[in-house]
N, C-alpha and C positions, 0 to 999 in steps of 0.2 A: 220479792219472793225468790228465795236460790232457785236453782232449774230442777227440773224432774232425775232422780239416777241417769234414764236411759237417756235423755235430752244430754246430759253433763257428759256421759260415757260415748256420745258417737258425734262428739263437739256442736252439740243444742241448734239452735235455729228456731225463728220465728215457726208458727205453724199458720200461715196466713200470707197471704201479698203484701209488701210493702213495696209501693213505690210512687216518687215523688212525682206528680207531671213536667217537672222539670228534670228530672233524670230521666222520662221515658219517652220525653223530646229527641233530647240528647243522645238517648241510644239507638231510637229511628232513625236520626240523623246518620249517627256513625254506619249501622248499618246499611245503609243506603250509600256512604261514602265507600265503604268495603267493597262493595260490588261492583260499582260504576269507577273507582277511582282506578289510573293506570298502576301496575301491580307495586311496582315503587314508592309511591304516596301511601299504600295500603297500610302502613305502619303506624302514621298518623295518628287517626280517630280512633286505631287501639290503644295505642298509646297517653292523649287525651281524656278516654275516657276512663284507662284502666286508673286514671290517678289522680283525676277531678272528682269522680263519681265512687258515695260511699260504700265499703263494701256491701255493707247491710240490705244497700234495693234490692227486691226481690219477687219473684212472680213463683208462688207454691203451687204446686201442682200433682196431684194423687201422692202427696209424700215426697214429693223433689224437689226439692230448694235450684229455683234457677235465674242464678245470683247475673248481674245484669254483665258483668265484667266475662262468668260463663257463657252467657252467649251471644256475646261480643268475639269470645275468642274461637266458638265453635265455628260463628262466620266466616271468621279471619284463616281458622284451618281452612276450609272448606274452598276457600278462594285461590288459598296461596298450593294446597293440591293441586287446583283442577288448572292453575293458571301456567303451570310448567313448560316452558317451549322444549321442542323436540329435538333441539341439540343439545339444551345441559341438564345437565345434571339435578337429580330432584331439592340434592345440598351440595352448597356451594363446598369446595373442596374435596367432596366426596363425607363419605362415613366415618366420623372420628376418633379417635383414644374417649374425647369427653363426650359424645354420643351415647357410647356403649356404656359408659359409668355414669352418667345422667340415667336412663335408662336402667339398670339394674337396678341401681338405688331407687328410683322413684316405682319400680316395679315390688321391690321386695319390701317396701315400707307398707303396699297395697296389700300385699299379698299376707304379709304376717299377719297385720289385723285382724283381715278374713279367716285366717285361721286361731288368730288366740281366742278374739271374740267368739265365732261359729255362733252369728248372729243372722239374723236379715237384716236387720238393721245396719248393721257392721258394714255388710254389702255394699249396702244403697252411700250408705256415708265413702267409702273408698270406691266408689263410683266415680262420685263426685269428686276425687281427692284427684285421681287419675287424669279425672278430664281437665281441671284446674294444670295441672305440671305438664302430664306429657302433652295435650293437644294448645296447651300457650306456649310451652319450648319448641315444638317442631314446627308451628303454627310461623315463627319470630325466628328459628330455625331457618326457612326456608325463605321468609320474605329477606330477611339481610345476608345481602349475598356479595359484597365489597366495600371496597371504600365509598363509595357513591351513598350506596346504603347506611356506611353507618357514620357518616354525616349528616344525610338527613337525619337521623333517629335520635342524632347528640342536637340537634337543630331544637326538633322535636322536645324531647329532656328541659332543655333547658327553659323554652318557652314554658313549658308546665311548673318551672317552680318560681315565674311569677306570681300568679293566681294564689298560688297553697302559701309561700313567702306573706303575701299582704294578706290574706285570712289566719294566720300563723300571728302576724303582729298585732289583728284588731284583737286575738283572744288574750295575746299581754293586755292590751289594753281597757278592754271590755269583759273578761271572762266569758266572753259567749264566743263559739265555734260557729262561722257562718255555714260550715260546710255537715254540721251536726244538725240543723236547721232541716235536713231535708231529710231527716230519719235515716233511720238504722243503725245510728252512733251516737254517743254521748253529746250533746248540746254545751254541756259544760268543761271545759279542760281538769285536768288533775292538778288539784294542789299539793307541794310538799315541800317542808321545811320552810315555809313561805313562800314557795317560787312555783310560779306558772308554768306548765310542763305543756304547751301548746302542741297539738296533734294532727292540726288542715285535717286533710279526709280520710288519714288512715287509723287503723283501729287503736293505734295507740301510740304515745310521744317517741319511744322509742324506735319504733318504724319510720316512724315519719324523719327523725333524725339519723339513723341509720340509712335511709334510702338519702339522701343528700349530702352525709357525708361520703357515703362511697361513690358519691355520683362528681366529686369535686375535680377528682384524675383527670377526667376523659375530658371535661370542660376546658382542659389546658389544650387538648388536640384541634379543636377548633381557636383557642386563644392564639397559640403559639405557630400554627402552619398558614392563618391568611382567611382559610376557610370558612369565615362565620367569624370573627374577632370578636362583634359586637356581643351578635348572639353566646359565646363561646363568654366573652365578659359576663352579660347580663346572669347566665346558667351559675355563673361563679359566686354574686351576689347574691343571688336567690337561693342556692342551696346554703351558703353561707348562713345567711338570717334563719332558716328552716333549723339547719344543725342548733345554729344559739338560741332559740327561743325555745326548744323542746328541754331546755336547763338539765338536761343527761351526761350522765360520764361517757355512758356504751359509744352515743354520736360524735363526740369530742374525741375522745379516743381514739373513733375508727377516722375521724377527720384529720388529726394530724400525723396519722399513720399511713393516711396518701398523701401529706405533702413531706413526710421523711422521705418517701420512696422514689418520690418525686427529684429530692433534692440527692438522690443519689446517682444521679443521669450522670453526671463527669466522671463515675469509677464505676461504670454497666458493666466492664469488659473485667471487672477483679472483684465480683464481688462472690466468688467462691469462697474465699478468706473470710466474706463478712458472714456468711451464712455459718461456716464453721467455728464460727466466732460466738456468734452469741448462741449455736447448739453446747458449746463447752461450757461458756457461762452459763448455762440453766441445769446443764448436769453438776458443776460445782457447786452452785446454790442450794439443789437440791441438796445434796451430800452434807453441809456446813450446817445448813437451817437446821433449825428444832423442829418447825412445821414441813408439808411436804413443800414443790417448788410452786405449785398452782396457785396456792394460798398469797402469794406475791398480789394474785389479781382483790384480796381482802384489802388490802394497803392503797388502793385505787381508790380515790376521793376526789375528783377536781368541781365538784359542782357542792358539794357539802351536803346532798342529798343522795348517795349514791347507795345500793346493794350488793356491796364487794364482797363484802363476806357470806351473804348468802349466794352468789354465782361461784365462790371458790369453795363453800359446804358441797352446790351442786357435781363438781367436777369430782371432789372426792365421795361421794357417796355412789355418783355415775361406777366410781373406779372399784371400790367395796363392793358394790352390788353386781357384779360384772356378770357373775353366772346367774342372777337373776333374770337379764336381758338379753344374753349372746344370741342364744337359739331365735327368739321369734320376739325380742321387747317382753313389757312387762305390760299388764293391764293399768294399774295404776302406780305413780311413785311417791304418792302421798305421805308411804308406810317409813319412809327413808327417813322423813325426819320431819323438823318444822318448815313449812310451808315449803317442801320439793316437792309439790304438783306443781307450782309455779316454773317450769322449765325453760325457763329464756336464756338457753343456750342451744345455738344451732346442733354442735356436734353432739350435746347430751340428748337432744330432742329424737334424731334422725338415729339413734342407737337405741332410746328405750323406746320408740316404736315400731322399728324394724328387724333390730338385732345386729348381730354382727357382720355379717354380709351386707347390711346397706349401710352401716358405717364406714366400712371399708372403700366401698364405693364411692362414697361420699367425700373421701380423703383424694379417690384417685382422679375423682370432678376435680381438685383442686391442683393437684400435681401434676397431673397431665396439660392442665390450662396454665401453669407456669411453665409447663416443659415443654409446650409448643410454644408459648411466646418466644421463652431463649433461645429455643432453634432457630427459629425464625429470624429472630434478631441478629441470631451472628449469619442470616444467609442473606442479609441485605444491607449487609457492613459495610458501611459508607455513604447509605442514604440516609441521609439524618432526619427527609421528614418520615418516612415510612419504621427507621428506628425511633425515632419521636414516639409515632402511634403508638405500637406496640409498647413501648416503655409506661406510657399511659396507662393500657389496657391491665397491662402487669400492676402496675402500683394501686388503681381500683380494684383488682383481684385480693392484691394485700390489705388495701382496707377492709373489705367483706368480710376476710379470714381474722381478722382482729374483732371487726364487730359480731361475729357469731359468739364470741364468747360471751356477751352482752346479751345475746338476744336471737329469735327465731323468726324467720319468716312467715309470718300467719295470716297477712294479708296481701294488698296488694303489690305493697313491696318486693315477693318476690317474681315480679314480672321485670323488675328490672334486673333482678338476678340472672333472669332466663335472656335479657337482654345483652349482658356483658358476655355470658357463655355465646351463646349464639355471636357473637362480634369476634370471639375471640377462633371458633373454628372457620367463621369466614375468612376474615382475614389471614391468619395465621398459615393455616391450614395449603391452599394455593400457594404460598411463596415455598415453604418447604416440597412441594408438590415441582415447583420451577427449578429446584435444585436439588432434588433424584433425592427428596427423604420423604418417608412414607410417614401418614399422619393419622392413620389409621390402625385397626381397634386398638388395644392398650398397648403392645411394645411397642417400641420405637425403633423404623427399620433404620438404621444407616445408608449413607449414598455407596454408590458402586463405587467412587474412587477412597471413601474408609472401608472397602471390605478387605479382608486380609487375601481373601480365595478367589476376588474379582481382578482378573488381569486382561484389560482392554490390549485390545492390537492392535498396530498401529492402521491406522487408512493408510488409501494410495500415497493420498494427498500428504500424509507424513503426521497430519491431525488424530489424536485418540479420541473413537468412538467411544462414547463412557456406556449411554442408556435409553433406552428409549421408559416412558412412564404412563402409566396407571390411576386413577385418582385409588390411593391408598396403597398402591402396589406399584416396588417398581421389578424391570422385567429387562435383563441384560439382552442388546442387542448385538446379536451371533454371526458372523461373517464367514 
């Protein structure tokens, strides 16, 4: 039976409890480890549960859906606030470029709803949408706060896609999901074209392959610096079997787009030219083609079951319908054409529910999280494990941006989104901080010795005083 209008329009939901006493072991458990565990381990059991455990469990309550991963991560907030010590700072590097566009975007996606809809309903559902993004980002935010941290949490990663790896293969094998088994997802995988499209516990193949493939980068920082080899190998394998059993273009795709970026570490320091490079070639394609240049992604087939042409209809209908959605999104995009309510594209998603303002934002999530890796990479030129990291971090970023054109984050998957963001202002963020560049809100300050108007004097000592600094500000010291 389809869902009800108002169920279908404010994304449906169980009207009842669902949950398995093995998921509500499991969440006791965690909770209980969030509280007692030293703050550093706290990342753990969120992590575990958010990606063992189907979305669908659920405890309803006067009309609130409070999905078991929600309040797993209310905890996880609530811990990682209150557990602050009184020397640092509440985030690690201070308040960043992608802070503030995280943040806008997740706030204006809220907010338009509330107002296209001018529902209660509408409300109650962007309630929930809020407490899902901002309180697991700032939550994951605030617990990874270095390298310490996000090694364990790649530790972490990796151990979770053995589990979902072998429930991934028994559904090749068996057609039955063990992880469907405990309610609130499909028990049986999708078929197409003959081929088993295996999904472990997230709501669907594509996520589930989407989160593994972008998860392959980072699994090289623990492979290639010592830290975790094994573990760092096992992560490799396991996401591996994850991406190929889900038989998707989108994961495939976004999986050999981090090991391109990967394989491009011997020319990190030239690749201005590469970037300029394939921008010309897509404005020459565009120009040459008969069709527009987007339409390239219709021509995308490596699995022989693939929806290329209906992801590159979406991009162009996105781009036709433009004043449809600026202002505030669109209610529904059904009207667009054959099946474009189907939206599994991130950037089309996050524009026709928010509008132009949180797509915008949503571009400067991205740019900003490349444009502090780079700084940061050329400010610790010559440490090859600390550029290692970071090149990592960058080339998972790359694949993300590839797999959004494939597909949306609608479930658990995007906790690992919130997980690479949050990695990337810890880390990042502190070294440009160590070498007098500001990494906060969205422009990008320059050190005192690139400003044109900053002329240090010399010390006694015959040494130039350059700066003293700020977390996000810095602040020329005056003699």
């Amino acid at each position: 039976m389809p869902p009800s209008p108002d169920n279908y329009k404010y994304g449906g939901g169980l009207s009842g409890t669902l949950l398995h006493p093995l998921v509500l072991v499991a969440m006791i458990l965690a909770l209980v480890l969030i509280l007692v565990l030293p703050r550093k381990y706290v990342v753990a059991p969120v992590v575990v549960l958010a990606f063992l455990a189907p979305q669908g469990q659920q405890l309803y309550l006067a009309g609130l859906h409070l999905f078991v991963l929600r309040i797993v991560v209310l905890v996880a907030f609530i811990r990682a606030w209150a557990s602050r010590r009184p020397e640092e700072a509440r985030l690690a590097g201070g308040w960043t470029g992608i802070d503030t566009a995280f943040t806008v975007c997740t706030v204006a996606q809220g907010v338009a709803v509330m107002v296209l809809f001018h529902d209660t309903g509408a409300v109650i559902n962007q309630f929930g949408y809020l407490w899902d993004f901002l309180l697991a980002y700032f939550a994951l935010r605030i617990l990874i706060r270095g390298e310490e941290d996000l090694y364990f949490t790649l530790k972490c990663l990796a151990l979770v896609t053995v589990p979902l790896a072998i429930g991934m293969i028994i559904e090749q094998r068996s057609m039955v999901n063990i992880f469907g088994q405990l309610g609130g997802m499909s028990a049986v995988p999708e078929l197409r074209e003959g081929k088993i499209r295996s999904q472990g516990a997230f709501e669907h193949s594509l996520m589930a392959g989407a989160f593994a493939a972008t998860l392959v980068p980072v699994m090289f920082v623990l492979w290639r610096t010592g830290k975790g080899k094994l573990l760092g190998t096992v992560g490799l394998i396991g996401a591996t079997i994850m991406m190929w059993t889900t038989n998707s273009s989108t994961p495939l795709l976004a999986y050999i787009a981090g090991i391109l970026a990967l394989l491009c570490w011997p020319i990190r320091k030239s690749m201005r030219p590469v970037r300029w490079g394939i921008a010309c070639t897509l404005v020459g394609l565009h120009l040459v083609m008969k069709a527009p240049v987007w339409f390239l992604i219709a021509r995308v087939d490596v699995t022989g079951s693939s929806s290329g042409y209906h992801r590159a209809e979406l991009v162009d209908q996105f781009i036709h319908h433009f004043f449809d959605w600026w202002l505030l999104g669109v209610k529904d995009t059904s009207d667009w054409g054959l099946d474009m309510w189907d939206v599994q594209n991130q950037y089309v998603n996050v524009g026709e529910t928010g509008g132009l303002l949180a797509f915008v934002f949503f571009i400067l999530v991205i740019s900003r999280s490349f444009g502090m890796l780079g700084d940061a990479r050329k400010s610790v030129d010559g440490d090859k494990g600390k550029e290692w990291m970071l090149w990592c971090l960058g080339s998972a970023m790359f694949a993300n941006v590839v797999a959004f054109f494939g597909v949306n984050y609608f479930d658990q998957s995007r906790i690992w989104w919130f997980i690479l963001l949050a990695m990337i202002s810890a880390i990042a963020a502190p070294m440009l901080q160590g070498h007098g560049i500001a990494a906060g809100p969205l422009g990008e300050e320059k050190s005192a010795i690139q400003r044109p108007w900053f002329k240090p004097r010399p010390s006694k000592s015959g040494e130039r005083d350059v700066a003293t600094e700020r977390p996000g500000k810095l602040v020329p010291r005056l003699r």
